[in-house]
C-alpha positions as CSV (number, residue, x, y, z in Angstrom):
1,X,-21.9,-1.6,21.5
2,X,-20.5,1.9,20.4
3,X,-16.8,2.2,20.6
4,X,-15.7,5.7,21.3
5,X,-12.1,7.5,20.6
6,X,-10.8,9.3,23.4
7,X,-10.1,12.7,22.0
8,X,-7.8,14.7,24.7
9,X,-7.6,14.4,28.9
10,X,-7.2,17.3,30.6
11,X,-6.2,17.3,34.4
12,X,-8.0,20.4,36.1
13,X,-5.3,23.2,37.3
14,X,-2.9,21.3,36.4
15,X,-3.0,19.6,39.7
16,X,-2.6,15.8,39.5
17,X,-5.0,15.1,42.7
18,X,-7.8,17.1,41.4
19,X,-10.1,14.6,38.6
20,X,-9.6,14.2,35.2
21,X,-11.7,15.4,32.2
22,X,-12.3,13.1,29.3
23,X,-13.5,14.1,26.1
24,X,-14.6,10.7,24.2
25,X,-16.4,10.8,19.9
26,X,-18.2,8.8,18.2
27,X,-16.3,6.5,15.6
28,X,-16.9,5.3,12.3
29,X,-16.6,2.4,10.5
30,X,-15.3,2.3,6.7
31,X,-15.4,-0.5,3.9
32,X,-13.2,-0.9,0.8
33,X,-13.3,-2.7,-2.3
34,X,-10.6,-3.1,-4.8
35,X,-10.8,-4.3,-8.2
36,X,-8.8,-4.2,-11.6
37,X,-9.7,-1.4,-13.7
38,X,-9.6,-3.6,-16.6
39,X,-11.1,-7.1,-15.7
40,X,-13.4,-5.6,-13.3
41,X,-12.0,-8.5,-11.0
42,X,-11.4,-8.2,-7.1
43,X,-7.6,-7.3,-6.4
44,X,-7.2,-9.5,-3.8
45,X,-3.9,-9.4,-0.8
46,X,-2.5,-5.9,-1.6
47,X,-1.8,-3.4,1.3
48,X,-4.2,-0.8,2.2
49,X,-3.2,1.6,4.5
50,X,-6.1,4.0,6.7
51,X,-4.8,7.5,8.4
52,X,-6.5,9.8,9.9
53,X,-5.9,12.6,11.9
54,X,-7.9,14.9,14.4
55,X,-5.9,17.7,16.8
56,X,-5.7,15.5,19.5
57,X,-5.4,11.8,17.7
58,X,-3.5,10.2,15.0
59,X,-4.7,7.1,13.3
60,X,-3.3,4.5,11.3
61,X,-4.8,1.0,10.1
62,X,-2.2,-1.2,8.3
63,X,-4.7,-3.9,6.4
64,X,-4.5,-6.5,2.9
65,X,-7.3,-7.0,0.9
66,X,-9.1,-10.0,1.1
67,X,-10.0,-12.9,-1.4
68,X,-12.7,-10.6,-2.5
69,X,-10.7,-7.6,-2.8
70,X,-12.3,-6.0,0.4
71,X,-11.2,-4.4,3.8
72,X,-12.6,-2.8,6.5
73,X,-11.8,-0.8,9.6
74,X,-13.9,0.3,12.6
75,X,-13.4,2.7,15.3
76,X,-12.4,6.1,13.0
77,X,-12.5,9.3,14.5
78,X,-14.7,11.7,12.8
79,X,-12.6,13.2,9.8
80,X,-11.2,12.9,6.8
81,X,-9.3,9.4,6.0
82,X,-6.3,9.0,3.4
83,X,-6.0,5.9,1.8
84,X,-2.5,4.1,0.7
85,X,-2.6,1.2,-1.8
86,X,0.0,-0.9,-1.9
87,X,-0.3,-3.1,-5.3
88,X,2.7,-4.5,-7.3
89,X,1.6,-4.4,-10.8
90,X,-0.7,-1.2,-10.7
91,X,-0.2,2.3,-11.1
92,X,-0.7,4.7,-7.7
93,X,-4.1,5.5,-7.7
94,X,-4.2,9.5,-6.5
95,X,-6.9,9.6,-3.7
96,X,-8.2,12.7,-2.4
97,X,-9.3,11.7,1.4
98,X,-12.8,10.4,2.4
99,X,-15.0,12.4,4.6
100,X,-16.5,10.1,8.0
101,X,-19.0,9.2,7.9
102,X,-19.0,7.4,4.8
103,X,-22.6,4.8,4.6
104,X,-21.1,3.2,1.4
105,X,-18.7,0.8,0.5
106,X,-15.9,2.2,-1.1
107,X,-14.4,1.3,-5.0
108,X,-10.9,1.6,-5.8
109,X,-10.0,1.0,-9.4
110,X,-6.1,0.2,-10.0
111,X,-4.8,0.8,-13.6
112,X,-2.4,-2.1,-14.6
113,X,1.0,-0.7,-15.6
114,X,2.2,-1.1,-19.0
């Protein structure tokens, strides 16, 4: 079934015993994959961080790769989401942020240090 984020709740004239408005979006899911920009192997158990952020919502998915190198996360609000790698060993990749909704897996390359 479709999850929905629930985007701001108004209360009518300000008056506690009249009903509540809720506003509820769609959500969207998003898959990553990480790999070794030299081996072209998976990266796998490193720390990828998801944040988003609409007006009325703030979002943040704390995740580690997998054996694979992959992760995924469901339920973001429509908008742009930052991505933080976490990888000992690897430079900071510089991401710009990744419009929603995004139909296709995502590839992160990581450049060893030296």
């Amino acid at each position: 079934s479709d999850f929905y984020n629930l985007e701001h709740v108004t209360m009518r004239h300000g008056h506690p015993d009249r009903p509540l408005h809720f506003v509820a979006t769609p959500s969207f899911p998003l898959r990553v994959r990480v790999i070794d920009a030299t081996t072209r192997q998976p990266v796998p158990d490193i720390g990828v961080n998801a944040y988003s952020q609409t007006p009325y919502t703030s979002v943040y998915h704390p995740m580690r790769t997998d054996s694979d190198g992959r992760v995924a996360v469901k339920n973001l609000p429509l908008s742009a989401v930052g991505l933080h790698i976490f990888a000992r060993g690897y430079e900071e990749p510089g991401l710009d942020p990744i419009p929603l909704p995004h139909d296709e897996e995502i590839l992160i390359e990581l450049t060893p240090k030296t």
